[in-house]
N, C-alpha and C positions, 0 to 999 in steps of 0.2 A: 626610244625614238623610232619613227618609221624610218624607211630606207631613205627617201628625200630629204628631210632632219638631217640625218647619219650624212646622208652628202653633202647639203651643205656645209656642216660643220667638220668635214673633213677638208673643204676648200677653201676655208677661214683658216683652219690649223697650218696650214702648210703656204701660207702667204706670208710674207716680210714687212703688210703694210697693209694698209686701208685700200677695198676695193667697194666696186660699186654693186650694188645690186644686180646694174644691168648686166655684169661681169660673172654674176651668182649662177643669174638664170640661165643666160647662154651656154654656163659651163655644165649645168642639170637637163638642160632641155626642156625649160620650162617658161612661164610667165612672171613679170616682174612684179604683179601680184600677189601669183601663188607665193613667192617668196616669202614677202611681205604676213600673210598669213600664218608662218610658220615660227615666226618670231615667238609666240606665247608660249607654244611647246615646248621651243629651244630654251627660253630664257627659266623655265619652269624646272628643266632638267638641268640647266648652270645650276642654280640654284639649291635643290635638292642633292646635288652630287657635289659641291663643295670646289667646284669648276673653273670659278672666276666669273664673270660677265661679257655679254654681246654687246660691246658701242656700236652704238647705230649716230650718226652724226651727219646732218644733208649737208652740208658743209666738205666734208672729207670723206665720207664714207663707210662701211663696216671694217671694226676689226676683234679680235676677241683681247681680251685686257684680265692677264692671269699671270700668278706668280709663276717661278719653276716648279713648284712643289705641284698647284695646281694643273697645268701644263703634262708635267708627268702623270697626271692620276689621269688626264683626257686620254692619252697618247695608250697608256695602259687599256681603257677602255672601248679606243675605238679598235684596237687592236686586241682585243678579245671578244668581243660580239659586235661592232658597228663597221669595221671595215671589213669592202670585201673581200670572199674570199679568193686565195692563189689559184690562178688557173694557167694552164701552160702558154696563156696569151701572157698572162699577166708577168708570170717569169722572164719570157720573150722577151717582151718589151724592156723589164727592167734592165735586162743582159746587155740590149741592143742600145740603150742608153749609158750604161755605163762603159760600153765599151767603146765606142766610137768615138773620136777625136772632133768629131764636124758635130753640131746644134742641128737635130732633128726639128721638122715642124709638125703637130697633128697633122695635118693635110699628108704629110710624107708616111707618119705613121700609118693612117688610117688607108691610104692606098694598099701599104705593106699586107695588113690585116686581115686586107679586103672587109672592112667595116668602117661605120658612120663617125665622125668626128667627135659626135657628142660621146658617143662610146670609147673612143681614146681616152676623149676628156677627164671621163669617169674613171676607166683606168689609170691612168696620171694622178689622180686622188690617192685610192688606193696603193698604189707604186711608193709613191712618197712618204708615206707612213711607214710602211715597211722598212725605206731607204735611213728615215731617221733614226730609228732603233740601233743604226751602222754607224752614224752622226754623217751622213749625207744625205745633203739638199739637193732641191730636185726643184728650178725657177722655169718659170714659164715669161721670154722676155719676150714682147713687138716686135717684128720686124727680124727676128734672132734666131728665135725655136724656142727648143727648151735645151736649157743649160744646167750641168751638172755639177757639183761642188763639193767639195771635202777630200780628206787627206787619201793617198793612193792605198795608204793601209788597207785604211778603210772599206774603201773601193773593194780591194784584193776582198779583204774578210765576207764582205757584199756575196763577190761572185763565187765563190766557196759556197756560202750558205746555199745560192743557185744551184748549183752544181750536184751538190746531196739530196739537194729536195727532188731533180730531174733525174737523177742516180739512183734515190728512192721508189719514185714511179715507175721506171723503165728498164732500172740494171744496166742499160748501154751508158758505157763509155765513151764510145763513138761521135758522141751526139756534143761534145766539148774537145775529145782530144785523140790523140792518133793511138789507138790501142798498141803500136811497136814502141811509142814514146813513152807509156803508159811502163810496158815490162821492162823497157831499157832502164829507167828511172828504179821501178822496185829492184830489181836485181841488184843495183848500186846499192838502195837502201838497204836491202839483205846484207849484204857484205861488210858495208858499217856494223849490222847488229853482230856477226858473228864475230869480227876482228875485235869488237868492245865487249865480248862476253854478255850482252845484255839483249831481250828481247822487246819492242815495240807490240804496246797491243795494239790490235786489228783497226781500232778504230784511229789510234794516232800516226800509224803506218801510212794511213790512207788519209787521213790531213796533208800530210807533210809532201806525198806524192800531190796531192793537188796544190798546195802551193807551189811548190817546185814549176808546175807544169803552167800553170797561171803565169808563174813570174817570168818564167821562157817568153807564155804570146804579150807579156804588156811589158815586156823590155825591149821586143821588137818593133814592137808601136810606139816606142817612146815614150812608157808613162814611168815614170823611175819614182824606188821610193825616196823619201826625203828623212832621215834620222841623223839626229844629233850627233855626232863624233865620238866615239870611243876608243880607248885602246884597243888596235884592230890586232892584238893578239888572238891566238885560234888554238884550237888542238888541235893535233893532226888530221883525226877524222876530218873535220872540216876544212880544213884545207885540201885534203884529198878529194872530198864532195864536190867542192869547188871546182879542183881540175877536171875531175872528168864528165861535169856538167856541162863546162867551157867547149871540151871538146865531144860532146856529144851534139850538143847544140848550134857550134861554132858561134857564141856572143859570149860579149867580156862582162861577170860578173862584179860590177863596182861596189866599192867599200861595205854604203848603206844596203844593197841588196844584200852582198854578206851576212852580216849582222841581223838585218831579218830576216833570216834563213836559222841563221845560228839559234836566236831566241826562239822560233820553232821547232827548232832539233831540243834545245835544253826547256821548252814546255812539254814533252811529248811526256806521253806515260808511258811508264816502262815497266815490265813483269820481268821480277826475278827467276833466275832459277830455283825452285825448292829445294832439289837435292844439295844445292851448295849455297841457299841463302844469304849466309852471314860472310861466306868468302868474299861473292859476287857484291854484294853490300859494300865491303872495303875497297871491294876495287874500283870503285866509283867516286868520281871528283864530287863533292856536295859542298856547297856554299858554308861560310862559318854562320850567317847570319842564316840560314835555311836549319840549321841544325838546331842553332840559338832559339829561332820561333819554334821547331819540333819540340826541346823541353819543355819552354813556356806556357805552349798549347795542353802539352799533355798534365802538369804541375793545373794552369787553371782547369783543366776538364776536371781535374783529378778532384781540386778543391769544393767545386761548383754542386760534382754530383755524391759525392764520397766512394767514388769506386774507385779500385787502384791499379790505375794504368800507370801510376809514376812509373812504376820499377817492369814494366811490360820492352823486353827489350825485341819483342817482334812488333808488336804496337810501333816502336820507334822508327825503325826500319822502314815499317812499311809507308808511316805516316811521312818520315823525312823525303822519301824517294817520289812521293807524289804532291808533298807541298816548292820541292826543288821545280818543279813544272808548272806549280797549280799559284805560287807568287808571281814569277814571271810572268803567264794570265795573267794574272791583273794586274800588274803594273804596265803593262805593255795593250791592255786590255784587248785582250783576245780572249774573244767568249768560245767556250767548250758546252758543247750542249750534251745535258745528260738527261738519260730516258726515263730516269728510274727516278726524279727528283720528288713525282706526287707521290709512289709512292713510299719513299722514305720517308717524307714529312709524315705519311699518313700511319706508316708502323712505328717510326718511330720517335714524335715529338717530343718529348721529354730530350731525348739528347741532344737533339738535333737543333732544337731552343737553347740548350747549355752550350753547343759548340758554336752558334750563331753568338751569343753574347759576350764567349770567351776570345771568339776574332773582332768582335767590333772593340772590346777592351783592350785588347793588346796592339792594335796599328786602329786609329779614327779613320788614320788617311787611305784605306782602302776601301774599296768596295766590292764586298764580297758577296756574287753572285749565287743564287740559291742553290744552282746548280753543280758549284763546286763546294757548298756547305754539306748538299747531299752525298758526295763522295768522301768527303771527310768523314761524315756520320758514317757510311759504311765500314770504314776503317776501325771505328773507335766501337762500332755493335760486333765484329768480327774478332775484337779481343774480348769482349765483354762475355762472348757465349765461349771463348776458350777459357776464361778462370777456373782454377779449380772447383773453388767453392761459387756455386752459383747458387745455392740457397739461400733466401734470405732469412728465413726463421728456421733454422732447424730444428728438429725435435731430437733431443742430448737425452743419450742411454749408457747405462753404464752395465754392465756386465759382470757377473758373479760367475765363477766358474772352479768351483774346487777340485777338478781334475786335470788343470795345469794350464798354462803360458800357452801350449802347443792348441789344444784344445780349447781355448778359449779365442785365439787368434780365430782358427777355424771359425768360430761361431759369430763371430765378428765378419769374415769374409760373408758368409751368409747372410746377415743379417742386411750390411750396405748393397748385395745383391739384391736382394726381396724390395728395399726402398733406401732412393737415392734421397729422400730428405729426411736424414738423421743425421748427427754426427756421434762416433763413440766418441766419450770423455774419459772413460775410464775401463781398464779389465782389471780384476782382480779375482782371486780364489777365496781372498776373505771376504765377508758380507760390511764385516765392521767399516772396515776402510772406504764401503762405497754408501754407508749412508749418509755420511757427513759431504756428500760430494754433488753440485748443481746439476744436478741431472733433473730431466721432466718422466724417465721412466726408468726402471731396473729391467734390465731380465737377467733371470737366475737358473743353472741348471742343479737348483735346490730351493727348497721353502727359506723363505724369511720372515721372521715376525717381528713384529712393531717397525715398519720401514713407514719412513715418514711420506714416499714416493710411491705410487701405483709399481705393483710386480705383478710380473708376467712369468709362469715357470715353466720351462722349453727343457728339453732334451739336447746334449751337446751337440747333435748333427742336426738340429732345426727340421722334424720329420715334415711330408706333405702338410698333413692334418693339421698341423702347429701354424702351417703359414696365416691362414684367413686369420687363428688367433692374436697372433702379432701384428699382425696389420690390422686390425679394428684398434687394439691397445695404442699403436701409432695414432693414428684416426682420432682419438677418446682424447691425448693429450692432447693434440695441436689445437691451438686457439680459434674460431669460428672466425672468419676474415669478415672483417667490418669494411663497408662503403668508403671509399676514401671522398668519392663526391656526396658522400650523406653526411659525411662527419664534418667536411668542412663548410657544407651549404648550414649546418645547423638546424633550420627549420626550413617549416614550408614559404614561412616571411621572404625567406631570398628567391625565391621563383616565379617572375614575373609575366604576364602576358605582355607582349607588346604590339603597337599597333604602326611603327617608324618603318620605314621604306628604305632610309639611308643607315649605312654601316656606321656612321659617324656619330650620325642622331640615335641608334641603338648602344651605340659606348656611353653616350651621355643621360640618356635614360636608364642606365644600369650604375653609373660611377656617382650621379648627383644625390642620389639617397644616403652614398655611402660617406657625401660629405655633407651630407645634412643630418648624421648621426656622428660626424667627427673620428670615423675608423679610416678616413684618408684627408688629408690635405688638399687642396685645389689645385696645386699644383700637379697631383694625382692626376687630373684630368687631361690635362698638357701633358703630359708622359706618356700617357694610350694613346692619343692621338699620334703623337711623333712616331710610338714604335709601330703602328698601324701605317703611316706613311711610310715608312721604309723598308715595310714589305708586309706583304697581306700574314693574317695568324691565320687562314682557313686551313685546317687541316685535313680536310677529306671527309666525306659523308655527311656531307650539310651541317657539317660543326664548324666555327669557328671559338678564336680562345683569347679574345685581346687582353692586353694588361702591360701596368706603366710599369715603372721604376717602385722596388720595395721601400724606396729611401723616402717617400711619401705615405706609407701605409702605417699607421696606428695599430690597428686592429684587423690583421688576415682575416678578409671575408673572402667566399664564393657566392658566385650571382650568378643566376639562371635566367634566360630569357629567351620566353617562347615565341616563336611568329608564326601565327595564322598563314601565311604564305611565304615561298620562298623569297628572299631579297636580292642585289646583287653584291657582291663582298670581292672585290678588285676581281670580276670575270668568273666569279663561281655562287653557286647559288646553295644560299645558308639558310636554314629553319630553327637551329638551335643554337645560340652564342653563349658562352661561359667566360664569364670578365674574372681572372684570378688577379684578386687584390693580394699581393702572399707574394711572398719572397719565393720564385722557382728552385732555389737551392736549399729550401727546407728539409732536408733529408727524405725517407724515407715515405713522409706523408704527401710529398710532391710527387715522386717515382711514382706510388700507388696510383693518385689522381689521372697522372697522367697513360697509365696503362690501361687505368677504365678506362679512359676518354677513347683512347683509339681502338680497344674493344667494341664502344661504343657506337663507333664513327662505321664497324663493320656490322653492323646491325641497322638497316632500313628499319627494319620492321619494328623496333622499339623508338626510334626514332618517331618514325609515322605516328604511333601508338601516343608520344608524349604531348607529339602537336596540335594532335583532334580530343585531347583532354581539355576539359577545363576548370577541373578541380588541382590547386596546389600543392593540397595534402595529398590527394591520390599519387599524384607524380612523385611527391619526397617519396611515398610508402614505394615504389616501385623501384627505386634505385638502390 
């Protein structure tokens, strides 16, 4: 859409009701014509993007008529290429709106600004969309100004985000709060962490001081939060936090403020000490039901991928200490923004799909933001590279050694030195004992004859010269790694060009051959869309990887599909989509798939190479 499109449809989004054109133009700065003119465009892109429709009605007027689902996928879109973007006016203004107790009018804005109305206007589009992401509205009344709506939470979580984004650009503190109020606060916060033995990371330290300091200037203003009643029991720290907040401040911290203080202190994330881990660990209050979801979490990761975190008791630890903060999020829904979320998806999807399915199985009723999925992944790939065994096919040697135990160990430490992907199965001084034993190689510090197994004959201290020998004999067993996207695309049949524009109509062009061959059900098709709705599969480097439910699939296929040009795919732009029809939990042959892909996804340049093909076979031969 052009930017006049993009605004209008940002001033239909953010209305409650049917307004009129002449309401449209006014607020674009434009003619009740040009409007009128833009309708073809607008209704071409509803259309194509799965949007809902523009009523146009002379009777009442425009308004846009979309489900939630639809509504969400606008809101996503105008907020990732169509609205404008943040400027420190545009912060400004939201700040200056949400803070203030009296109904601003444009005319008051735009004096403030020193700019034209229509330019408020436009900002006021923008502003709103942003606001709702927070779930506050932003109404523009007659006679009133503009009036601002939604819970104080909110609000609060609102001027937070502000606050980091102008803390990001500038590093001043200054420019929100009183840098003595600023240290007075941390120093409190320090002292909680040392008297609790536990340490706050950097970034939840500095959450928690801007709430703190947030709820100081909008209790003075009188915006109080509003929460539900609980046992207003505390732990001491918190009660303590309390008093000498009170008295640093001089204002009375009431019930529900407490309480949202507290639920911020017990979402923070917290770093153990390493030298005493498992002490510090005990000495921590953790929820039964926080513990109960850590096994669960870890039993289904465990089931899903076949790796074995069950019995991982730092995995648990660490995982329990950050889902005790990272539940609270979302029940409380307090979003945590994390930086590192594209690229976890994009190193490492395969888990991070397993641990996405494994939360959405164990609670529906949450909503588990991407952002804290990638933190979980990090968790769960951080025990993964500490297993012992990290090889997945090792190459199994067994060992002759008739000059003893002593001497054959030796030759054994050598050996796992020279290369970490073998495992011994066996030492022994007799030959007899090791041919009858699964091994893929002998080495012997003596000839053997008729061994059913490749020998390799080394000297007991494994001289220089010997090394290259043993390592080619390594080399020579191991099996030649087959394509896991070659093996399961099958032939070049599954590698389509496509000519679709939308994400939606590229799933369907990919999923409808597969039930016009009966390797999926139709219901198959309603299961990629749903799981496409509830959060994009793009995983970085112009791949995307949609796919439904295996409970629909017959027949595990891979489908390849090329586009001539990039598309849009929820605000990223994809050239090559892989629909995996296949149960994600297929062992080992999914793990492979999915470590090409993200191989793959770090390779423009094979990428580029597959797009400007337009041979099939060529592209099967190349992967």
């Amino acid at each position: 859409m052009t930017s006049r499109q993009v605004a209008i449809v940002l001033y239909l989004f953010v209305q409650n009701g049917p307004v009129s054109i002449q309401a449209i133009a006014e607020t674009i700065n434009c003619s009740d014509k040009t409007v009128r003119n833009e309708w073809s465009a607008i209704d071409e892109y509803f259309q194509s993007h799965q949007l809902g429709r523009v009523v146009r009605k002379q009777s009442k007027g425009v308004y846009l008529d979309q489900t939630d689902e639809e509504a969400d996928r606008l809101r996503e879109l105008l907020s990732s290429e169509g609205a404008p973007k943040q400027t420190n006016r545009h912060d400004e203004l939201a700040r200056m709106l949400v803070s203030t107790r009296d109904s601003l009018t444009v005319t008051q804005l735009a004096d403030h600004f020193y700019v034209s109305r229509s330019v408020i206007r436009e900002d006021l589009t923008g502003v709103a969309v942003q606001m709702q992401k927070f779930g506050i509205g932003l109404e523009r009344k007659p006679n009133v100004g503009i009036v601002i709506t939604g819970e104080e939470k909110d609000r609060r979580s609102f001027l937070a985000e502000l606050f980091h984004r102008s803390f990001q650009a500038s590093g001043q503190i200054r420019d929100w709060f009183s840098p003595f109020d600023w240290a007075a606060v941390e120093r409190v916060i320090r002292s909680i962490e040392k008297e609790r033995n536990w340490t706050l990371t950097y970034r939840a330290r500095t959450s928690i001081i801007v709430h703190i300091l947030l709820s100081e200037k909008r209790i003075k203003q009188k915006f109080f939060i509003m929460m539900s009643e609980h046992d207003n029991c505390y732990p001491d720290y918190m009660n303590d936090l309390i008093h000498q907040l009170e008295s640093l401040f001089n204002i009375r911290w009431k019930s529900a403020e407490k309480r949202y203080l507290f639920y911020h202190f017990q979402s923070a994330r917290i770093e153990l000490n390493e030298s005493s881990s498992e002490h510090s660990f005990l000495t921590l209050t953790l929820s039964d039901s926080t513990l109960r979801f850590t096994n669960q979490l870890m039993d289904d990761v465990t089931e899903r991928t076949g790796y074995p975190f069950r019995n991982d008791q730092n995995l648990f630890r660490s995982l329990a200490l950050h889902l005790e903060g990272s539940l609270i999020r979302i029940q409380q829904n307090f979003r945590m923004h994390n930086p590192l979320v594209f690229d976890v998806r994009k190193q490492y999807p395969y888990l991070f799909e397993m641990i996405l399915q494994s939360l959405e199985r164990l609670d529906l009723s949450l909503n588990w933001h991407h952002d804290e999925v990638a933190y979980l992944t990090i968790h769960f790939q951080v025990a993964l590279e500490h297993l012992d065994d990290r090889v997945e096919d090792p190459v199994r040697i067994a060992i002759v050694c008739p000059e003893g135990r002593s001497m054959g160990k030796l030759l054994e430490a050598k050996i796992k030195q020279l290369n970490h992907s073998v495992t011994i199965v066996a030492t022994n001084s007799e030959p007899e004992y090791i041919r009858s034993a699964e091994v893929d190689l002998i080495v012997s510090t003596v000839p053997i004859n008729s061994a059913e197994k490749p020998v390799i004959v080394v000297s007991p201290f494994l001289k220089a010269h010997e090394h290259d020998l043993l390592i080619q004999a390594i080399v020579n067993t191991q099996k030649p790694e087959v394509s896991a996207l070659k093996t399961l695309l099958g032939s070049a049949d599954n590698i389509h060009f496509l000519s679709s524009t939308h994400r939606f109509q590229v799933i369907e062009d990919l999923v409808q051959p597969l039930i016009d061959t009966d390797r999926v059900n139709t219901v198959y098709m309603e299961s990629t869309f749903a799981r496409e709705q509830r959060s994009s599969t793009y995983i970085g480097g112009g791949i995307a990887i949609p796919h439904g439910s295996p409970d629909h699939v017959f027949t595990p296929t891979l489908k390849m599909g090329i586009l001539p040009e990039p598309i849009d795919w929820d605000g990223n732009q994809v050239r090559i989509v892989l629909l995996i029809a296949a149960d994600l939990q297929h062992g080992e042959d999914m793990k492979q798939l999915f470590r090409e892909i993200s191989q793959l996804s770090d390779h423009p340049d094979r990428i580029h190479r597959f797009t400007v093909m337009t041979n099939a076979s060529s592209i099967f031969e190349l992967l």
